[in-house]
N, C-alpha and C positions, 0 to 999 in steps of 0.2 A: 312806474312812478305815479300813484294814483295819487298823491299829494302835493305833485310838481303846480297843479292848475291852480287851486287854491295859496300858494308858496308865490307863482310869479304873478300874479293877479295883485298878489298885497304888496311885492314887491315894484310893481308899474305905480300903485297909490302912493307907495313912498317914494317915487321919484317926484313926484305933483304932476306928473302928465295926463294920468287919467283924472286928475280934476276940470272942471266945468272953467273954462276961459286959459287953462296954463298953458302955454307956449309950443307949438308944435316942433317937435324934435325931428331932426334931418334923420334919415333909415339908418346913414351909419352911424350918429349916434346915439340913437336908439338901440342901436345893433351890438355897439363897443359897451354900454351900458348893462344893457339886457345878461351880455355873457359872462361880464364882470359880478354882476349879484348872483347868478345861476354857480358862479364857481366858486363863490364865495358861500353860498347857501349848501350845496349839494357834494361839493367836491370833498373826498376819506379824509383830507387833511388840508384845507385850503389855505395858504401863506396870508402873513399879515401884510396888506395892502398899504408897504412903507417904503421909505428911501432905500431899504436892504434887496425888498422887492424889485423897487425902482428899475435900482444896479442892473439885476438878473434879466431883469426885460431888456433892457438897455442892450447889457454884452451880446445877448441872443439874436436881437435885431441886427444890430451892426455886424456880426457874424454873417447871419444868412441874408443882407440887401448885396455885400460885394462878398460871397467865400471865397473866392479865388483873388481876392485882393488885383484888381485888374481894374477896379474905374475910381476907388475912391482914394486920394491921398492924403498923404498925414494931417494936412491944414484941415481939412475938413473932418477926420477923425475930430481934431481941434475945436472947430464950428461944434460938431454936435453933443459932444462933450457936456454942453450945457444944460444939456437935458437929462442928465444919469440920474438926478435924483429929481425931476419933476416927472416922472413915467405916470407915477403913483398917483399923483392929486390928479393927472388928466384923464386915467384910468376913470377914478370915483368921480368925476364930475361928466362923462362921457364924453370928453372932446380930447383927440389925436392932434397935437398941436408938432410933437416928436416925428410921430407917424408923415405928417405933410412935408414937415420940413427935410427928413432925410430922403425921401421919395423926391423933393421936387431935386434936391443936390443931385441924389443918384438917376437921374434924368438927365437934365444940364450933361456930368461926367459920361454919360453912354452917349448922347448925340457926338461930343468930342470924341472919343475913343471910335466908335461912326467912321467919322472922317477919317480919322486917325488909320484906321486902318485897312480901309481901301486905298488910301496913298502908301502904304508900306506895301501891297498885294500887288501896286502897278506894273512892279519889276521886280526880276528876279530875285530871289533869295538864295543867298549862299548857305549851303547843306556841307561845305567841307571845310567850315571854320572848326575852330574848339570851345564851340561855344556849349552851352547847358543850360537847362532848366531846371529851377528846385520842386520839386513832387509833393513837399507839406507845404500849405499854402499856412499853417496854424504857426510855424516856425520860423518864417518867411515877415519881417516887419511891413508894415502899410510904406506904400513909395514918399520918398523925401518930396519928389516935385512931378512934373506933367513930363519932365525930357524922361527919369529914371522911369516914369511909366509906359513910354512909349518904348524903353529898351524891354521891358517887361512881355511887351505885346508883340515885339520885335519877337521874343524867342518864344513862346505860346503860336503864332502864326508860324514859326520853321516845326515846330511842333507836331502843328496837327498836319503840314503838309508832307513829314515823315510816316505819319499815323495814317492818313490817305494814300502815300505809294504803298504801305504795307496791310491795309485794307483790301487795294486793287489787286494784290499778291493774294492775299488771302481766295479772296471771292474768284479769281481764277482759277488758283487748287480745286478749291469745291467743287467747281464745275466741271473741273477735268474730271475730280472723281467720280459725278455723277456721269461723266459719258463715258467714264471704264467701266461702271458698273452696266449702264446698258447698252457697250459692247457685250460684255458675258451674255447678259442675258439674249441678248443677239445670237450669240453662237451658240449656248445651249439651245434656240431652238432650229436653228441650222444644222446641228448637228442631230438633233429628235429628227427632223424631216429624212437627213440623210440615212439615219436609220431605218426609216420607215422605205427606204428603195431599195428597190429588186438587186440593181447593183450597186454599192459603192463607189464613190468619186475615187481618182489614184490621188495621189499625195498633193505631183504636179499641178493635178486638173481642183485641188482643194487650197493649194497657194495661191493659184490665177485668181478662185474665186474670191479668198478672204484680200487679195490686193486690189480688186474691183472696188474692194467695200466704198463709200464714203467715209466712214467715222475709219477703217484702220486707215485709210489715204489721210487724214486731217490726224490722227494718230503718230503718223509714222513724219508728218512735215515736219522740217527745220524748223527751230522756232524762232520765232524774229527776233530777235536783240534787243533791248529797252535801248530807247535813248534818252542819257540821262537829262537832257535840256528839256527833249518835249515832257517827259516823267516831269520833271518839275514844273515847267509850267502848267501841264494838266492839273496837277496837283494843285496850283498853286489858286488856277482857274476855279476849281470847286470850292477851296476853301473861302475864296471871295465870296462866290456865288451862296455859302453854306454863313458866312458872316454876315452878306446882308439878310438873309433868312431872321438870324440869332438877333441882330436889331430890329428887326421888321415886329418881332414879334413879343422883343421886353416892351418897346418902346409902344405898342398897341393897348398892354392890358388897360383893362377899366378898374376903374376906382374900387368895386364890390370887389374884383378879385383881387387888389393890394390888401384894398381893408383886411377880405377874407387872410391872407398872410401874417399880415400882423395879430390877428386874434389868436391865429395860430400860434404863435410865435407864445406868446402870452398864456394860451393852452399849454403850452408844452415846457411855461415855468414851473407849473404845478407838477406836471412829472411827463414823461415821454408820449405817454400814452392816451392823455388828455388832449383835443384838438375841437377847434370847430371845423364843421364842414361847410361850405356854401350849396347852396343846394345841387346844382350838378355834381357837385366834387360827393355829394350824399347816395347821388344815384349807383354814382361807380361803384362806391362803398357798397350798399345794395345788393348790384349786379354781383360783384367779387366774392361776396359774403355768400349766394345762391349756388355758388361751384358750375353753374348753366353758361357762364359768359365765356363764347369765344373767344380765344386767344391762345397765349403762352401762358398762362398758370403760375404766376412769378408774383409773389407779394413784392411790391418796389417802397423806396422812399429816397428822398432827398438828403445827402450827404457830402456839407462843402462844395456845394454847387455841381454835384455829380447824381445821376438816376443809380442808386445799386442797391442788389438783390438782395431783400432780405431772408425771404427763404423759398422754397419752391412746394407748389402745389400739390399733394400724391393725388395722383390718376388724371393731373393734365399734362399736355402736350410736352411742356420743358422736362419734366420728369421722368415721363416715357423716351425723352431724348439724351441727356443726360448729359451734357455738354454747359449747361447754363446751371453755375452752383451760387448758394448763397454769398455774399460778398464781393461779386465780380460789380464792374461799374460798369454800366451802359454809354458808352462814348456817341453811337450813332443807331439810327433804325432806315432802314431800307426794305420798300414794298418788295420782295422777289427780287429782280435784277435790275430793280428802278435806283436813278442813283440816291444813296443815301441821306438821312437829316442829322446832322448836329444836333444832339439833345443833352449838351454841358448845358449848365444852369439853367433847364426847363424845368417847369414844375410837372410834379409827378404825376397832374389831372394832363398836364400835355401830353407828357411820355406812355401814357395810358394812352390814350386816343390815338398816338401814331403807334402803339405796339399790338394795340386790338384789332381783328379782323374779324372776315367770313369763314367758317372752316373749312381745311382745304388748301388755305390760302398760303402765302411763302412770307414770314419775314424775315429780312436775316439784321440778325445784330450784330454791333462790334464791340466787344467790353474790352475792358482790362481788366483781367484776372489777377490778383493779390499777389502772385508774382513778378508784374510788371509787363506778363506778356500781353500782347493786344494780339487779337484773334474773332473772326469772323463766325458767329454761329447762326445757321439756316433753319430756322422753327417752320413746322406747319403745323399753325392754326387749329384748333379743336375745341372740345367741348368735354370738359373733367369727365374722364372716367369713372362712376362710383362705384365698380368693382375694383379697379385699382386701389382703392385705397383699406378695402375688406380686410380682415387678421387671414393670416397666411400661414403655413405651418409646415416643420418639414423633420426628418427621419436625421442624423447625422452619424458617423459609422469613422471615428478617426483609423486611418491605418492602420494595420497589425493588429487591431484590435477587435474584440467580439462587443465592444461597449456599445449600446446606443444611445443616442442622448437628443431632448427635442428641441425645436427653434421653433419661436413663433411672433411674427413678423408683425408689426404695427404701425403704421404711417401715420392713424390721425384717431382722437376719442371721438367717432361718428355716432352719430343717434337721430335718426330721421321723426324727428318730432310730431311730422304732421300727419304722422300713421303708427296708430298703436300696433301694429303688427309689422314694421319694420326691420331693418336691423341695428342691431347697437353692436360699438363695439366689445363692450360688458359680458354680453351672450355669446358674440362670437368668438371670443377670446376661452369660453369656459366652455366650449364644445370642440375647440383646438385644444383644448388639454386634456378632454377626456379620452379624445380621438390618439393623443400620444400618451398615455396610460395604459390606454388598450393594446401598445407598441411595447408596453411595458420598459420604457425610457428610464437610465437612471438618473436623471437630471432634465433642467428644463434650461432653457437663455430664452427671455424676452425681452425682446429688443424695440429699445424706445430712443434709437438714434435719429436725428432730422423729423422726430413727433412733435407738431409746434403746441398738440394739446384739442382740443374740443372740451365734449358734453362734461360736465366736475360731476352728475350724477352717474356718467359711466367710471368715473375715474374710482370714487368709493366702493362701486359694485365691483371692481376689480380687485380693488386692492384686497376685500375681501373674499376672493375667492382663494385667498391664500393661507384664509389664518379665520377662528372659530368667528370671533366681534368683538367690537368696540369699537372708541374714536379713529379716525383714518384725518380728519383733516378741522382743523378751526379758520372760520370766517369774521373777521372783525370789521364793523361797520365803523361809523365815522364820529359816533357818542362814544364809542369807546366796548360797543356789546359786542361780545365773541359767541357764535355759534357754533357748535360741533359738532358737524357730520360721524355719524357710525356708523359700521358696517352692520347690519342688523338681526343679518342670514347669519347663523350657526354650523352651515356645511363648510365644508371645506373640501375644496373643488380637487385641489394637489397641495400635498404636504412634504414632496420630496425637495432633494436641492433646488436652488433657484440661481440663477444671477439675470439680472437688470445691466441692459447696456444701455450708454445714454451717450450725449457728444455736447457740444457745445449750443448747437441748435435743438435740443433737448427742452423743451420749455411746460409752462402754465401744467395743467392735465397731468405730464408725463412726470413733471416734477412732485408734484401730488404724490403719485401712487410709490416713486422711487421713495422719496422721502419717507413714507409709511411705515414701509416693507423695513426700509433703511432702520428707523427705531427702533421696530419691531423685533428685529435680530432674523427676520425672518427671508432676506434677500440681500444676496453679495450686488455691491453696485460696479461694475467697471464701465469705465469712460476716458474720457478724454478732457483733464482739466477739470473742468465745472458742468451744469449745466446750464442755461438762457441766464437764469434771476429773473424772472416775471413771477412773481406773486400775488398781482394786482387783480382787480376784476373792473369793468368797466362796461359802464348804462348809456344808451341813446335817448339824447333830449330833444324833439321834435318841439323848435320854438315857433312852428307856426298851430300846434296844437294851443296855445298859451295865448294866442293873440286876444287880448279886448278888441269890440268891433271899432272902437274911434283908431284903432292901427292896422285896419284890416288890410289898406293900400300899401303896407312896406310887406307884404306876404309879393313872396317867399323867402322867407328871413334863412332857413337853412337850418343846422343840427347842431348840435354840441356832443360831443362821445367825452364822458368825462369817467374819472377813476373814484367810486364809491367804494371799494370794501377792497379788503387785505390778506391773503391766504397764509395761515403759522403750523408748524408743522406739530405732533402732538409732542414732539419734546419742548415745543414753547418757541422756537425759534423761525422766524418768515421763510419762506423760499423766495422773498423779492431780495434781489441785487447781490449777494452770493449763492444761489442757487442751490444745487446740491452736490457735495463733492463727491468722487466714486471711493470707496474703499479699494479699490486696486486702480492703479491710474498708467493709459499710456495714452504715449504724448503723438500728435498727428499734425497735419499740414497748418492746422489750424490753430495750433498750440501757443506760439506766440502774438496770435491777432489781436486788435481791441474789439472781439467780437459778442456781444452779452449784454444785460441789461445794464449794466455798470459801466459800461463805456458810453452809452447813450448824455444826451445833456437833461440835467438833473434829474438821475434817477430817486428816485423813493426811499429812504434809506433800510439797512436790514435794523430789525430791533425784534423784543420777544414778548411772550406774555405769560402765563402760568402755564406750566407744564402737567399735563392731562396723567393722571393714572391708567397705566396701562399695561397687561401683563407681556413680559419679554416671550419672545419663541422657544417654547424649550431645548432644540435644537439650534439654537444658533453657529456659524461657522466662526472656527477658530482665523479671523481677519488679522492680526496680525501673523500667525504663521500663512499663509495662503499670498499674504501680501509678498511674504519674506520669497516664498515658494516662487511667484511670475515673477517678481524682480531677477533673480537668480537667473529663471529661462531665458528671460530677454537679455539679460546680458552675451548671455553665450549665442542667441542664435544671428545665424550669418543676416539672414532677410530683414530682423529687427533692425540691425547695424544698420543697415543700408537704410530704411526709412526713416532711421535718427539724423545719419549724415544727408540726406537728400532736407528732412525737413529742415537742417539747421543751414544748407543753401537757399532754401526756397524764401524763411527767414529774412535770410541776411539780402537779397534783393528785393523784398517787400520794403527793407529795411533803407533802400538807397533813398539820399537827400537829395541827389540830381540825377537827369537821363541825360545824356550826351543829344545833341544836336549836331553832330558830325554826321552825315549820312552811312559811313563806313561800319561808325564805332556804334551808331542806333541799332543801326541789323545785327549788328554783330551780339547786339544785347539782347535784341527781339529773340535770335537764333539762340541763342544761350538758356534764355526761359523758357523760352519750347522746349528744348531739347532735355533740360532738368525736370519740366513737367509731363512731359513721355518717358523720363525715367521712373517717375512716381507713380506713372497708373502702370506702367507696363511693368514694375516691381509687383502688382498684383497676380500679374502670369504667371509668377515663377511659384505662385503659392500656393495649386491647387493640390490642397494635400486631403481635403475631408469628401467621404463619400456622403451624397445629399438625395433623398428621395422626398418627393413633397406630397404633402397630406391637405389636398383640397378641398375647402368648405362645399358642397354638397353641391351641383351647379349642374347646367345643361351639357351635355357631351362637345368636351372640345374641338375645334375648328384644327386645321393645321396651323394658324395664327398661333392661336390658344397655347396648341403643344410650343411649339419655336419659342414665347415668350416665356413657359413653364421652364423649358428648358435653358435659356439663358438667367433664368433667376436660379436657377439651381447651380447654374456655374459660378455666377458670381457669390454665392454664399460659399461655395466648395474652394473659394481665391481671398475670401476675405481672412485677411491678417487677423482682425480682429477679433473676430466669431473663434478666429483657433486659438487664439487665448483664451478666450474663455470656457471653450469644452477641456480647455489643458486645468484651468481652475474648477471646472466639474468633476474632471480625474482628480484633482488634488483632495476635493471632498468626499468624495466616493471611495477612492481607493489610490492613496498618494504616488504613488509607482506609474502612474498614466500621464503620460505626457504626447502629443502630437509635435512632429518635426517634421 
């Protein structure tokens, strides 16, 4: 933005600040000012700064100061109400008169609630009433008065102290598990030694010794018995101890970081993706963005007062672990075996900073998974792998068959910029296909499932490595110019069948190249639903680059990440907020979620622009018979059934409006989600029907690590349901008689 300095400079003169005698303006607002013109100047589509505007600010605010509707009640919805259509004029004048007044209420309301509920923690809580709690807080009206609020807090506080017995459950398993696993490995080297003697132990003299052990002694003990009194008061003890944490720490922030909220807030009228950052909250951004930052590898954000996952990181720790999936909610974080924090309604610069570590290190988290199950997961700490996330490629061989067909694995559009001799994934991608050409493969699947997107100049060099040239993607700026990327290479890398897999976390990048192929005629798409809808693109505004020296003392004013330009597909139509649909479509865990750009608050809308000339693939596949062809399969196969009826349970308790607060009827639901979502991954066991051999980009001789993980990526490709649809719709275009059961 070499025109930003020149643009906010004249923008400071027409405030009158940089003139000689005008009135020094307080940081914040200067700050609320500053980001107001920058958004107005810079932003693809900036709203008119009106009462309609106002509204938007307004709902969004009051949305995220109480999302769990827990401190503010009706009268004071009432009280601030006054303010829906002044947002606007205090916006353009830079003074937060809105901003103060719902901050100082919703202070006053949490000191009360404070009290409030260390007097309700004093004594016990009844766990075997019939009472419940509602789960959409959106659905759920603001409380009539302070008594229906404190019933409210009444059953959030039985709540979390069931979420806490069944935490302590959790983190017990785990531990147990880990000390069976190093029992075995115990005995395997018990038994290498034993090998290694002249003579062997007898049986007798091998039971004496394995009942010697410690761990089989602590193995084989009675187990104590919970008592349900002290269990709840323990329970009941930390969530005191975890509530006055949760005020200690709203009731602390400073002014910069409210302010910073509300800008937010404001950012993210213009569309989701639009935010200020305050400068810490820029560094994390930063670090995140470098793939170098220790941790779990988890992009986070805040949703109705909950930390949840937006997607996971290829070749960090979460990933390589594989337990923590997009859309779970963060309920708690705990150092290793330290007791856990309460991180409901922290912000997500908090919940970063207690989920970051050293690597090496242990945290374990509690979410609640989209089923409703709550469950304990143990990360260690890392540092992104960048071969993890490399194009990967593999041989596939269905049953009964001499067919082969190739796969080739994509997690992210990587391109290491700051070395022309790196790798991109553009390159690698076109040397995995030469490499299964040489395999003489009659079909290819490149899968672009959980790809959230990268470099847009690997995305073009890919898409044509599939087809001679021409346009692959249009970019529209904020005057209204569209530019066309094309592909410009005239080789054509592979010209046999294709299919694109993609899912709902499918975004930016990946949707690009789908969409391409998709016009082109040149690539069957199968997925899941949709994919993401981002079709945005989005610039860092560094507003202490910007400063005149008379404002040099409100430095470090912090960033703005705003949304400039708009990606259209060459038939004319955006990939923002309907993404891209698959031409063959099956339905997954995730099928009924609000999960995509379109569920976010106010996303971008889809709209078109001129549609590009472009020549069709002369091969294209016949998509509605092929579509007609997998509908048919899946009706009939037994495995399909099962993941239809498991997804439409998984559904329908995502779908619950209350959780029991019965202690009996809680487990009994906690046990119930579990038990449906170990039918779901463990319905992958039963599907190992495809032979998989992998074809590795060129590397240094494997470790035994190396191999072990080669070899469970090759099983899990050999289980996926999915993949064997699609080599079934390979067979279909090949040679219609081939099908995988």
């Amino acid at each position: 933005m070499a025109k930003g300095s020149r643009s906010v400079g004249c923008l400071l003169v027409c405030f009158g600040w940089a003139a000689a005698g005008a009135p020094q303006p307080t940081k914040e607002e200067f700050l609320t000012k500053i980001v107001i013109k920058s958004l107005g100047s810079w932003h693809y589509s900036p709203p008119k700064i009106d009462d309609a505007f106002s509204k938007k600010v307004y709902s969004l605010q009051i949305k995220r100061i109480d999302p769990q509707k827990r401190f503010l009640v009706q009268e004071d919805i009432d009280t601030l109400s006054r303010f829906e259509t002044d947002v606007d004029n205090e916006l353009n004048q830079g003074t937060t008169t809105f901003f103060e007044a719902s901050s100082a209420l919703l202070r006053r309301r949490m000191l009360e609630a404070q009290s409030m509920t260390q007097a309700l923690l004093e004594g016990p809580m009844d766990l075997n009433g019939e009472d419940s709690l509602p789960m959409d807080p959106d659905k759920q009206p603001w409380a009539k008065n302070k008594d229906e609020l404190k019933q409210r807090w009444a059953r959030l506080l039985k709540y979390q102290i069931l979420t806490h017995i069944q935490d302590n459950k959790e983190s017990k398993d785990k531990d147990k598990d880990k000390d069976k696993d190093k029992d075995k490995d115990k005995d395997k080297d018990e038994k290498s030694k034993d090998e290694g003697k002249d003579k062997p132990k007898s049986k007798e003299e091998a039971k004496k010794d394995k009942a010697k052990s410690p761990a089989t002694a602590t193995a084989k003990a009675a187990p104590v018995k919970a008592d349900p009194e002290q269990q709840e008061k323990d329970a009941r003890e930390y969530v005191k101890r975890s509530s006055r944490r949760l005020f200690e720490r709203m009731l602390k922030e400073d002014k910069l970081e409210r302010i910073s909220q509300y800008l937010n807030t404001v950012g993210n009228t213009h569309d989701p993706h639009t935010e200020y950052f305050k400068p810490e909250a820029k560094e994390d951004f930063d670090l995140s963005m470098t793939g170098t930052l220790e941790g779990i590898g988890a992009v986070l954000r805040e949703d109705d007062g909950y930390i949840k996952v937006v997607s996971i990181v290829p070749g960090s720790a979460s990933w390589r672990q594989k337990e923590l999936k997009a859309e779970d909610k963060i309920l708690k974080v705990a150092q290793g075996p330290d007791e856990a924090v309460d991180i409901v309604e922290a912000s997500v610069n908090e919940a970063v900073r207690l989920i970051r570590g050293r690597k090496g290190t242990e945290v374990r988290l509690t979410v609640q998974k989209p089923s409703g199950q709550v469950k304990v997961i143990p990360i260690i700490r890392d540092v992104v792998v960048v071969e993890e996330t490399y194009a990967k490629s593999a041989i596939m061989n269905p049953p009964g068959s001499k067919k082969k067909y190739g796969y080739i694995n994509l997690p992210a559009f990587y391109h290491d910029f700051n070395n022309s001799r790196g790798r991109t994934a553009s390159a690698d991608v076109r040397d995995e296909l030469e490499k299964l050409k040489a395999e003489n493969v009659e079909g290819i699947v490149l899968d672009f499932r959980n790809n959230g997107g990268g470099a847009l100049d690997d995305a073009v060099k890919m898409a044509g490595l599939f087809f001679k040239n021409g346009p692959v993607v249009q970019i529209k700026d904020q005057k209204g110019n569209c530019t066309v990327l094309n592909d410009q290479d005239t080789d054509v890398t592979y010209d046999g069948p294709l299919i694109i897999m993609t899912n709902t976390f499918s975004a930016s990048a990946s949707e690009i190249v789908a969409a391409a192929l998709q016009d082109y005629g040149r690539a069957l798409i199968l997925g899941t639903d949709t994919t993401f809808g981002k079709g945005t693109v989005q610039s860092m505004l560094d507003l202490d680059a910007y400063l005149p020296p008379a404002f040099a003392s409100f430095r470090p004013m912090g960033s703005l990440k705003l949304t400039i330009q708009k990606f259209y597909r060459i038939n004319g139509g955006t990939t923002q907020y309907k993404g891209v649909v698959p031409d063959i479509f099956i339905p997954d865990a995730y099928a009924n979620m609000d999960v995509g750009e379109k569920n976010l608050d106010y996303p971008m809308p889809w709209d078109t622009v001129s549609t590009l000339s472009f020549g069709k693939w002369p091969k294209k596949p016949d998509v509605a018979m092929l579509r007609k062809k997998s509908q048919t399969r899946l009706k009939a196969d037994v495995f399909a059934q099962k993941l239809q009826e498991l997804t439409e349970k998984l559904a329908k308790q995502r779908d619950r409006s209350y959780v029991s607060l019965n202690k009996a009827k809680y487990f009994q639901e906690q046990e119930t989600a579990r038990k449906e979502t170990e039918k779901f991954e463990a319905l992958q066991k039963e599907n190992a029907v495809l032979k998989v051999a992998s074809l590795q980009l060129a590397r240094p001789a494997a470790d035994s690590l190396e191999e072990e993980k080669e070899k469970k990526w090759r099983e899990g490709l050999a289980k996926d349901f999915y993949l064997r649809e699609a080599v079934n719709v390979l067979g279909d275009m090949a040679a219609p008689n081939v099908a995988v059961k």
